[in-house]
C-alpha positions as CSV (number, residue, x, y, z in Angstrom):
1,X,-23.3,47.8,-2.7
2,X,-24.7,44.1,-2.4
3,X,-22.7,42.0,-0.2
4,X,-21.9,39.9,-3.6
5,X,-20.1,42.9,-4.8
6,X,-18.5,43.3,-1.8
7,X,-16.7,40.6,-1.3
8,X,-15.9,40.5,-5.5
9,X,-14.1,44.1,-4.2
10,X,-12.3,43.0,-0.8
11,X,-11.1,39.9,-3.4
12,X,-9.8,42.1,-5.8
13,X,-8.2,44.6,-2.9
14,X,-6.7,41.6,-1.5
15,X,-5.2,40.6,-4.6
16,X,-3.8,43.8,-5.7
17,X,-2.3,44.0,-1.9
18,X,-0.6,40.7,-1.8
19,X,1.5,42.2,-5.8
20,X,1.9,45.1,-4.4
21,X,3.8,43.4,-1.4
22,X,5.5,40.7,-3.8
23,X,6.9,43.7,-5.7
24,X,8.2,45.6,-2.6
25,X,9.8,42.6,-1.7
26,X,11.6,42.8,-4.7
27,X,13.1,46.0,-3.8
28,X,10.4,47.9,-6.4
29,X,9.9,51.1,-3.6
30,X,6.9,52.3,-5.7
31,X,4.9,49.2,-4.8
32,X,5.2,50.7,-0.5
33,X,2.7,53.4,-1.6
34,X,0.7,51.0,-3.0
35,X,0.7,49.2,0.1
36,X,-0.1,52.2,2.2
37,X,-3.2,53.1,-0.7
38,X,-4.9,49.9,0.0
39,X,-4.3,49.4,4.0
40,X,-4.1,52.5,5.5
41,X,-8.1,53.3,6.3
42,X,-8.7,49.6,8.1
43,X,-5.2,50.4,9.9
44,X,-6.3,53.6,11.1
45,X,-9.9,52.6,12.5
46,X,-8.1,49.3,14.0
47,X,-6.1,51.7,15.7
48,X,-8.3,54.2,16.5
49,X,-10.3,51.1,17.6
50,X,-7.7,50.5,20.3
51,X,-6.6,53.8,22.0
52,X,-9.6,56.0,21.0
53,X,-7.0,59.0,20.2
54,X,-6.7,60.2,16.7
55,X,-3.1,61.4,17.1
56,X,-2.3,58.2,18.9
57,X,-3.9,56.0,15.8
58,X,-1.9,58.2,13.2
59,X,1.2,57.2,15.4
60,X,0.9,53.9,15.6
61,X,-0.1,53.4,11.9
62,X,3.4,55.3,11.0
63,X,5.3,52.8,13.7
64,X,3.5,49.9,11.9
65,X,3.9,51.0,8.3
66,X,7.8,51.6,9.2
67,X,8.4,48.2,11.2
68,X,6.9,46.4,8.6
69,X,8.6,48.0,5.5
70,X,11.8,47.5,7.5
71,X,10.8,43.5,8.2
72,X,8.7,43.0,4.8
73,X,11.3,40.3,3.9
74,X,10.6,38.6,6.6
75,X,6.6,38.2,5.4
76,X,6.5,34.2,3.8
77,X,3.0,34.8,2.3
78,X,1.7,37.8,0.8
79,X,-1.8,36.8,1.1
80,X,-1.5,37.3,4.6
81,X,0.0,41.2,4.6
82,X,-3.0,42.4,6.1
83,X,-3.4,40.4,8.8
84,X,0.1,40.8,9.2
85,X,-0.3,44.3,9.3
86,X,-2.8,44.3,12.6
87,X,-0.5,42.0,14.0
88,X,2.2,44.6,14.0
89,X,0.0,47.6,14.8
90,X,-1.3,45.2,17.9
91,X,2.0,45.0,19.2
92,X,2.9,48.0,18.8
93,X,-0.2,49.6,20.7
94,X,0.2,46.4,23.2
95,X,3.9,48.2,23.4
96,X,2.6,52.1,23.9
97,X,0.2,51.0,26.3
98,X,3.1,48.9,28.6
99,X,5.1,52.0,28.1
100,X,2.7,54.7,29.3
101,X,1.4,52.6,32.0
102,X,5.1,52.3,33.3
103,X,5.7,55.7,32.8
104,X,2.3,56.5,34.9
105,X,3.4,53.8,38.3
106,X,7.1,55.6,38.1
107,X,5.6,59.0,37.6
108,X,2.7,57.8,41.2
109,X,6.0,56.3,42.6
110,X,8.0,59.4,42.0
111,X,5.4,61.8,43.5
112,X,5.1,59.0,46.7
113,X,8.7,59.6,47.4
114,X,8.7,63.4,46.8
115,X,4.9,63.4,49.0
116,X,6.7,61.4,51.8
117,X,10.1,63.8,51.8
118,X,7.9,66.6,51.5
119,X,5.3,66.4,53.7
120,X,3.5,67.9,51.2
121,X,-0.8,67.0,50.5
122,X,-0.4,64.2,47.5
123,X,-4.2,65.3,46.0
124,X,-2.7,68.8,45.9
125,X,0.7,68.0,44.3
126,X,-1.7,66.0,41.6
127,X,-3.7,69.1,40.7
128,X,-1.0,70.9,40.2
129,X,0.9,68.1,38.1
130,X,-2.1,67.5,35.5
C-alpha cells in the first residue's frame, strides 16, 4: 500500500471512528462495537507496547474500553477518541504498574519483618515464595 493510500485509509478510519463515537454518545449502543472494530489492534500493541505481557495488554485494553464507555460523555471532540483512548489505557497501565510495585515493597517489607522475627535466611524464604 503506497503511503498515499495510507493515509486516504487512516483518514477514512478516523472518520468512521469519530460517527461511531458521536452515535454512542447518543445512547445508540451498537455504535460501542463499532468503536471497539476500529481501535482495538492499535490499543492492543500500545499496550502490549507497555508491559510486554499479552494477558496484561488484553486486560488493560478491557479496563480502557470500559472506563471510557462509562466516561464517553465526557469526550468534547470526537476527532480526538483515539488519542483519547491511549490516554486512558496510559493511565491505566501508569495505575497497574503503581499498584504491582506497591504490592512488591509491601510484599519485601512483609518478608523483612517475618525474616527479622524469624531468624530465618531471607534468600531462602525468596526461593521458596516465587
Amino acid at each position: 500500500m503506497s503511503g498515499e493510500n495510507r493515509d486516504q485509509s487512516a483518514d477514512q478510519e478516523a472518520l468512521k471512528l469519530s460517527a461511531f463515537v458521536r452515535s454512542a454518545q447518543k445512547g445508540e449502543t451498537s455504535a460501542l462495537g463499532g468503536i471497539i472494530d476500529i481501535t482495538q489492534r492499535r490499543l492492543f500493541k500500545f499496550a502490549f507496547m507497555l508491559c510486554s505481557n499479552t494477558q496484561t495488554a488484553e486486560d488493560l485494553c478491557q479496563d480502557t474500553y470500559l472506563k471510557a464507555f462509562s466516561s464517553l460523555s465526557t469526550l468534547a471532540d470526537p476527532n480526538k477518541a483515539m488519542a483519547w483512548l491511549y490516554r486512558i489505557l496510559k493511565n491505566l497501565a501508569i495505575d497497574r504498574f503503581r499498584l504491582s510495585s506497591t504490592k512488591n515493597e509491601t510484599a519485601t517489607e512483609n518478608l523483612d519483618l517475618f525474616t527479622d522475627a524469624s531468624g530465618a535466611d531471607k534468600e531462602t524464604l525468596l526461593y521458596v515464595r516465587e
